[in-house]
N, C-alpha and C positions, 0 to 999 in steps of 0.2 A: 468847253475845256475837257469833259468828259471823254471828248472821242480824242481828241488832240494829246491826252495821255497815254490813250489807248493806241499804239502807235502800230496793233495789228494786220489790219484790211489797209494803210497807209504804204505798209510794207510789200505789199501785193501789188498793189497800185505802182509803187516804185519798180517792182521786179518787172512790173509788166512794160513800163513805160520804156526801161532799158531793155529787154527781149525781145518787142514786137508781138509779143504771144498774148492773148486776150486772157483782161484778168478773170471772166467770167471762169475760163479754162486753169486759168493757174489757180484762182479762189478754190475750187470744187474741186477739182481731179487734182490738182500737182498736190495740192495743200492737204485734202481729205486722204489720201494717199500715206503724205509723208505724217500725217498724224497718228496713223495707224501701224505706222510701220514702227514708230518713233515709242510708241505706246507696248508695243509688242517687245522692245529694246529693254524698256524701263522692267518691264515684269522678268525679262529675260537675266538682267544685271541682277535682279534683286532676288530674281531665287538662284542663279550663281552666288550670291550673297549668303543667303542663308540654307544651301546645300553644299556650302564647304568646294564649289566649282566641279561638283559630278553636274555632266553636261546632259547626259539623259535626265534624269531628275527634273533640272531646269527646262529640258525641253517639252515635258510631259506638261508641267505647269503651264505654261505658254500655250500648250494645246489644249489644256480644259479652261484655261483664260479665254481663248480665241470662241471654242463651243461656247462657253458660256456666255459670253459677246452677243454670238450668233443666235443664239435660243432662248434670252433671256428680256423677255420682249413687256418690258412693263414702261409705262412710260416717264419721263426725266429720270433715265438712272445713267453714268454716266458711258451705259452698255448702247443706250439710246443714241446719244450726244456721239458716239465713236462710230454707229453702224450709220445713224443719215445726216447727223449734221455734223460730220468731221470735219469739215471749212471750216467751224465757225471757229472765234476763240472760247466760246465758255468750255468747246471739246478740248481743248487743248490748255487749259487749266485744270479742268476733269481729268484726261488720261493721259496728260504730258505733266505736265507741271507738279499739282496735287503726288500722284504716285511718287515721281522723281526725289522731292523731298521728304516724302516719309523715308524713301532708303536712304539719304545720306543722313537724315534722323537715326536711321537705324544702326549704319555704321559707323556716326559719334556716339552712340550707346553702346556700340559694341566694343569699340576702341575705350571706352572709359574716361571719352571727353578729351583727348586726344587731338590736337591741331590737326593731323592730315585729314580729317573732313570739313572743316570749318570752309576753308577756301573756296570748294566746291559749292557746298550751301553758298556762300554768300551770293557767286556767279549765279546761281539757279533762281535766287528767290529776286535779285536784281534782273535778270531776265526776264523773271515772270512779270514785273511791273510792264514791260511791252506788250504782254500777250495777253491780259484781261485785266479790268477795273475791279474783277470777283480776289483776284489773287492779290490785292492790296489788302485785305483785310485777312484773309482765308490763309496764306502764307505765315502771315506773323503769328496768327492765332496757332497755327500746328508746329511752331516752331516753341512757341513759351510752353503751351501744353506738352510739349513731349520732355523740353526742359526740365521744366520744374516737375515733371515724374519723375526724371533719370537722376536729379540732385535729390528727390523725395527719399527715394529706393534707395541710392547711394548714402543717404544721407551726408556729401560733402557738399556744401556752397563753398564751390572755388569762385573766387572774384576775375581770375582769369579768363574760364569757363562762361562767366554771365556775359564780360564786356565783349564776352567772341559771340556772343546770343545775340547783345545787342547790335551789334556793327552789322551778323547776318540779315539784321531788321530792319536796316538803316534804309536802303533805296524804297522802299515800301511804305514803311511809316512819313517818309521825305514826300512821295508822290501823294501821299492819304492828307496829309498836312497842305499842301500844293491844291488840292481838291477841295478840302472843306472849306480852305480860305476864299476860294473862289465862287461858293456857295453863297457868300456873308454878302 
């Protein structure tokens, strides 16, 4: 049941079986490719994010992200995971996924807990339940923790605010529950 949640390398398998193109070749190169690219995106949005949309800025960041990628050679960091094992999914919970919601973490902290990020989070972290078994747990966990900073610091507990917490948690904690039971 483990893997049959995991609806990753399933998804390859499909692409390939409709393209004719070997999944060998789409696993590795189409996939490690677009993880990098996809990764390069997320750092790109996120210091447009927090440099106010000056584009040099954010481009300079991307380029000591990318060196640092490049020359940052210790092993499981998630610099590892994006430079040889970009196929896989734990890279893409590492440098897709992971990243992707700390910025929209960042911009409901910026916005003041504000709905126009809520929607987003929820798509991204319901997503991320396809693309690794680590982002079932890892997802919810950076989402309370950034939470209950932002209402700490704020000091507001809106009940609004929390059930939009909880609903972004919801395909996650569903799949986590789906999992243990099948453990028993």
């Amino acid at each position: 049941l483990r893997y049959a949640l995991s609806s990753f390398y399933m998804n390859t398998a499909w692409i390939s079986q409709l393209t004719g193109i070997s999944a060998l070749v789409l696993q590795k190169y189409v996939m490690g490719i677009l993880c990098v690219l996809l990764t390069n995106a997320v750092v790109y949005s996120f210091a447009m994010e927090v440099f106010g949309k000056e584009r040099k800025k954010a481009a300079v960041l991307v380029t000591i992200t990318i060196l640092l990628t490049i020359f940052w050679d210790v092993y499981d960091t998630s610099a590892q995971f994006l430079m040889l094992r970009n196929y896989e999914a734990k890279a893409y919970c590492a440098n897709v996924v992971l990243p992707m919601i700390l910025f929209l973490l960042y911009r409901i902290w910026k916005s003041g807990g504000k709905n126009e990020g809520f929607g987003e989070l929820f798509l991204v972290a319901f997503a991320s339940v396809a693309v690794s078994m680590s982002s079932l747990v890892i997802v919810p966990a950076m989402i309370v923790i950034m939470m209950l900073a932002q209402l700490l610091v704020e000091k507001k507990w809106n009940t609004a605010i929390i059930f939009r917490i909880f609903c972004c948690m919801l395909p996650n904690v569903c799949y986590m529950v789906v999992y243990f039971l099948s453990t028993r």
